[in-house]
C-alpha positions as CSV (number, residue, x, y, z in Angstrom):
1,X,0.0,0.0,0.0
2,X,1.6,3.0,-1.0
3,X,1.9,6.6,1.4
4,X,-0.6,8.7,1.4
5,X,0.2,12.0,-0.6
6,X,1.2,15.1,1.3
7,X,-1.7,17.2,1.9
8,X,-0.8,20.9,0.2
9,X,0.5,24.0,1.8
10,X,-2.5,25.1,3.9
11,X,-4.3,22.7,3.1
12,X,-6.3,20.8,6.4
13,X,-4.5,17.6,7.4
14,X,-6.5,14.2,6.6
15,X,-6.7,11.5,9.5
16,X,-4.1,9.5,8.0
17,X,-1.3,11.7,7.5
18,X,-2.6,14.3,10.9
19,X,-0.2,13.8,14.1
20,X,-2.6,16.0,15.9
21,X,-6.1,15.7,16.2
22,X,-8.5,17.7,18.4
23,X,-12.3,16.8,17.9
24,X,-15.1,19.1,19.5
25,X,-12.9,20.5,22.0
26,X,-14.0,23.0,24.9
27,X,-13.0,24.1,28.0
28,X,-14.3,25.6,30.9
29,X,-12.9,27.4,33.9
30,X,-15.9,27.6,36.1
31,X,-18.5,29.1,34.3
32,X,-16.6,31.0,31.7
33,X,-16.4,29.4,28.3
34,X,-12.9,29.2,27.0
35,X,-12.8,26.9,24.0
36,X,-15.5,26.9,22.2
37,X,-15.9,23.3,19.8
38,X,-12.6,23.4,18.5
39,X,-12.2,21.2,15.5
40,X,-8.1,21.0,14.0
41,X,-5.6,18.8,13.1
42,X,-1.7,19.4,12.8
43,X,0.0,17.6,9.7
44,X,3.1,15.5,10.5
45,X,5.7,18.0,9.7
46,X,3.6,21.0,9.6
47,X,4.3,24.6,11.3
48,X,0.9,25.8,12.8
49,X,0.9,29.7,13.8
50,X,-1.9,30.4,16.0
51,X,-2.3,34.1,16.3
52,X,-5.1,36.5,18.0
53,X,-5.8,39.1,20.4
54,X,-5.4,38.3,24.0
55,X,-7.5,36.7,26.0
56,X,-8.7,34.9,22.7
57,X,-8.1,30.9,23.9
58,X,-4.8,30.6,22.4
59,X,-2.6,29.4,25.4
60,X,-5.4,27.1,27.0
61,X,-5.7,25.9,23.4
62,X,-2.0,24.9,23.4
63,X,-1.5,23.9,26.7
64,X,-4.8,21.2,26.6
65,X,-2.9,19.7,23.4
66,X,-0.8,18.0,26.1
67,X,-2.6,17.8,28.6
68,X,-1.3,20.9,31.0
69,X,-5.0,21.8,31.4
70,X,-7.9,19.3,30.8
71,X,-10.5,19.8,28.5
72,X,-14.5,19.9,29.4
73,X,-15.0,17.6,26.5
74,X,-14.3,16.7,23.4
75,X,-11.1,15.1,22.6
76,X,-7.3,15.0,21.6
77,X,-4.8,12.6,19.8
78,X,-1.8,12.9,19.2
79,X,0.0,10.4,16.4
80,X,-3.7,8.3,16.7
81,X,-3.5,7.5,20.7
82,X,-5.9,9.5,22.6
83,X,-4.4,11.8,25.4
84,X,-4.5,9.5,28.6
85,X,-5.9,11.3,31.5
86,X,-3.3,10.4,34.2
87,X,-0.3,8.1,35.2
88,X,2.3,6.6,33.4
89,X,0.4,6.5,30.2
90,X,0.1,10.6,30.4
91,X,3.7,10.6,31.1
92,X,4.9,8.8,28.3
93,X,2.7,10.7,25.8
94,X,3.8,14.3,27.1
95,X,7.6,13.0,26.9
96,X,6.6,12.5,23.1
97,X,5.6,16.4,23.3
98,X,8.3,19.0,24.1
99,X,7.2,22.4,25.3
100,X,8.6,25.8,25.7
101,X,7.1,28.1,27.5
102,X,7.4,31.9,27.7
103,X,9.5,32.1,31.0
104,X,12.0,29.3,30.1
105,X,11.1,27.2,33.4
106,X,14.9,26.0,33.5
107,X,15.8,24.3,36.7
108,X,17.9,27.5,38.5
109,X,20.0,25.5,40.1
110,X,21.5,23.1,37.8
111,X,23.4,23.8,34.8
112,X,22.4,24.0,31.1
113,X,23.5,20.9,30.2
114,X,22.4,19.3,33.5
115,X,18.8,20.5,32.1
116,X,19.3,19.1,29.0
117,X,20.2,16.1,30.0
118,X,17.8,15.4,33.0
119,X,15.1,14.1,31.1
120,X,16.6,11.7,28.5
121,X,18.2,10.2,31.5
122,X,15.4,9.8,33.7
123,X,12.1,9.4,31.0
124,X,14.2,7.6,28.0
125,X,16.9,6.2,30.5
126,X,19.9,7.2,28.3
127,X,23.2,6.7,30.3
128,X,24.6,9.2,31.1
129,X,27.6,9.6,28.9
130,X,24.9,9.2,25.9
131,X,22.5,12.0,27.5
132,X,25.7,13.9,27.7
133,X,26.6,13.7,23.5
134,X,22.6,14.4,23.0
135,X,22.9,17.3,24.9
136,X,26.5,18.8,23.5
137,X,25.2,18.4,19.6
138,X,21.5,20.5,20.7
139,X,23.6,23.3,22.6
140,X,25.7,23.0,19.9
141,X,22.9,23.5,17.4
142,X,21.1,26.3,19.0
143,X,24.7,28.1,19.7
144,X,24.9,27.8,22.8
145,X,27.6,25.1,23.8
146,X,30.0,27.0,25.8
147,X,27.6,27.8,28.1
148,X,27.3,24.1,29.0
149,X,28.6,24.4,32.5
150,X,27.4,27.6,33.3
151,X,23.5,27.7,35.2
152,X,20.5,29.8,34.0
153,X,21.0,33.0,35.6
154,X,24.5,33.5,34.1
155,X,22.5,33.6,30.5
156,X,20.5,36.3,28.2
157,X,17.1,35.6,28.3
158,X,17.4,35.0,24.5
159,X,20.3,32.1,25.5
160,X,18.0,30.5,28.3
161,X,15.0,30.1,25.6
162,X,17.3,28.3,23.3
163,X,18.9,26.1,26.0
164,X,14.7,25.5,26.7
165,X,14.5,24.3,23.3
166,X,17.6,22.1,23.2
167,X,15.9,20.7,26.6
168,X,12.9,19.9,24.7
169,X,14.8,18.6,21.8
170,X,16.5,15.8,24.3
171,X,13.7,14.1,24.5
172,X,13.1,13.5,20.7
173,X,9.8,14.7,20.4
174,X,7.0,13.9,17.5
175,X,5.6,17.3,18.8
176,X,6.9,20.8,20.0
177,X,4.6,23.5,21.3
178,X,6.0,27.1,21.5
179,X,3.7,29.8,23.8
180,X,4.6,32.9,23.5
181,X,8.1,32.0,23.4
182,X,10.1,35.3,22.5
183,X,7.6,37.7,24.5
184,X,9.6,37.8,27.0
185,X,12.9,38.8,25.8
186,X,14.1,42.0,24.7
187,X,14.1,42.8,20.7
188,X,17.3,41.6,19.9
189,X,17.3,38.4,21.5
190,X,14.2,37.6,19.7
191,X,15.7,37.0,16.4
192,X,17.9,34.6,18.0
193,X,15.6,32.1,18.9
194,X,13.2,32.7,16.1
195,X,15.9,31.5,13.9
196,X,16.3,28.2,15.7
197,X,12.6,28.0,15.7
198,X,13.0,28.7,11.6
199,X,15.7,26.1,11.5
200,X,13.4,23.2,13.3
201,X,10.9,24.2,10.8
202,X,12.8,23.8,7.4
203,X,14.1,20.6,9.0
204,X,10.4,19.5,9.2
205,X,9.8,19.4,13.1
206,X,6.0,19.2,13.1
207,X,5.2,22.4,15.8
208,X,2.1,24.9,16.9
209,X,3.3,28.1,17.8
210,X,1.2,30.3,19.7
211,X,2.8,33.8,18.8
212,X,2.3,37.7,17.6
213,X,6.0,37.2,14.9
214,X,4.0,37.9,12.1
215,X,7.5,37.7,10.2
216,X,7.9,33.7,11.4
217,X,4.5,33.4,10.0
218,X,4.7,34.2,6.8
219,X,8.6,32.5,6.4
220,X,8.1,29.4,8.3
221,X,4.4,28.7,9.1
222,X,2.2,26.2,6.8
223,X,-1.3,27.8,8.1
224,X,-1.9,30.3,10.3
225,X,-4.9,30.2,12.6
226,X,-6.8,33.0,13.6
227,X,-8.8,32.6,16.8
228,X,-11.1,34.9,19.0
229,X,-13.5,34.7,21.7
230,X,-12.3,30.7,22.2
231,X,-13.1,30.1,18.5
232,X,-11.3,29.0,15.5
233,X,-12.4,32.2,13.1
234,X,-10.3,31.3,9.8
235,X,-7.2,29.0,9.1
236,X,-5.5,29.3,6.2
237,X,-2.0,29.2,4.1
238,X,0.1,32.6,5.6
239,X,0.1,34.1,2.1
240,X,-3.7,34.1,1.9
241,X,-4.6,35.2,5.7
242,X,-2.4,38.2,5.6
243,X,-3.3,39.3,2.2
244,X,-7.3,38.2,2.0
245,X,-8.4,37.4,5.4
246,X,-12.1,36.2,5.2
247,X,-13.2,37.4,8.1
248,X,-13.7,41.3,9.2
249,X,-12.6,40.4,13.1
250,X,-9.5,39.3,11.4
251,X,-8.9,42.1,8.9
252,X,-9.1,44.4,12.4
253,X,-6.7,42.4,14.0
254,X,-4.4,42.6,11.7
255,X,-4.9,46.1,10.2
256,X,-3.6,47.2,14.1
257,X,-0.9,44.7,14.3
258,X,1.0,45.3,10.9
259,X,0.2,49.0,11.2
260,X,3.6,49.2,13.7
């Protein structure tokens, strides 16, 4: 039986070739309405840009797709295996999903490569010396290798969110989520780890990136989607959304945004 082809740029993932599947989703904190039936799946090797105005779903979106926050209903698979609710069976999935988050969340205490290698050791149970040569070639990668032995608070913020990402490399993910990951650093270290994050994406590292770099969008993204009010609005190739979105609440959001 031959492959499936590869769905085309923007176009919505089928079942058979989609690593990440949500069906129906919503979410609830008490009585306010977060997600709203969210329907989407993430082709294997794809770049997802999920853009929008705060406040909009796009962080509880990303952090239900592993599990950080449950959902109310509906569900979510990742590479066809529905996400577990607890135990060992959620821990194995989420160590198939790496995760960077906006404020790093590097152990203070240890050293960069102690953080890198601190999960392949314990989760994949690499030896040590192995963990050790995983950990070297990432930092190497993201530029960062002779700051190995040196521990988070000796580094730019720009250099701690690249030793994040060599952290969530380690564990050889089939998925990496990205939330906000450069609004916290200061405008030049931005480019820095956007261009790591452009490198994982021309290597095919299949990603959802909840960000406002309109600039990674339109150079590294496959779709962009556009939500507000806990919905989905449009989805679509970058080269279409930011030159014909469909949808006025997107045509506002963007006419502010590019406008600086």
């Amino acid at each position: 039986m031959s492959p499936a082809a590869p769905a085309a740029p923007g176009a919505p993932a089928t079942p058979a070739s989609a690593l990440v599947v949500l069906d129906k989703v919503n979410k609830f904190f008490g009585s306010l309405h977060v997600l709203h039936d969210i329907d989407l799946q993430v082709e294997r090797g794809e770049v997802l840009m999920v853009i929008g105005p705060s406040g909009s779903g796009k962080s509880t979106l990303i952090r239900c797709i592993n599990r950080l926050e449950p959902v109310t209903s509906g569900t979510i698979s990742i590479d066809g295996v529905p996400l577990p609710e607890e135990g060992k069976a959620l821990a194995r999935l989420r160590a198939d999903v790496g995760m960077v988050f906006q404020s790093f969340n590097l152990f203070a205490h240890k050293t960069i490569l102690q953080n890198v290698t601190m999960g392949p050791m314990k989760v994949r149970k690499l030896s040590k010396a192995d963990a050790k040569d995983r950990a070297m070639k990432l930092l190497e990668r993201v530029g960062i290798a002779d700051k190995a032995d040196r521990v988070p608070a000796e580094l730019s913020g720009g250099q701690q969110q690249r030793a994040a990402i060599a952290r969530a490399l380690a564990m050889e993910p089939k998925l990496m989520l990205f939330d906000e990951p450069t609004s916290a650093l200061d405008p030049e270290m931005i480019k820095e780890v956007l261009d790591v994050m452009i490198e994982l994406a021309a290597e095919g590292t299949t990603m959802v990136v909840v960000s406002h770099e309109m600039g990674f969008a339109r150079s590294a993204a496959r779709r962009v989607a556009f939500m507000d009010g806990g919905r989905i609005v449009e989805i679509a190739p970058p080269e279409q959304f930011f030159a014909r979105p469909d949808s006025e609440r997107a045509r506002d959001f963007l006419s502010k945004i590019l406008a600086h």
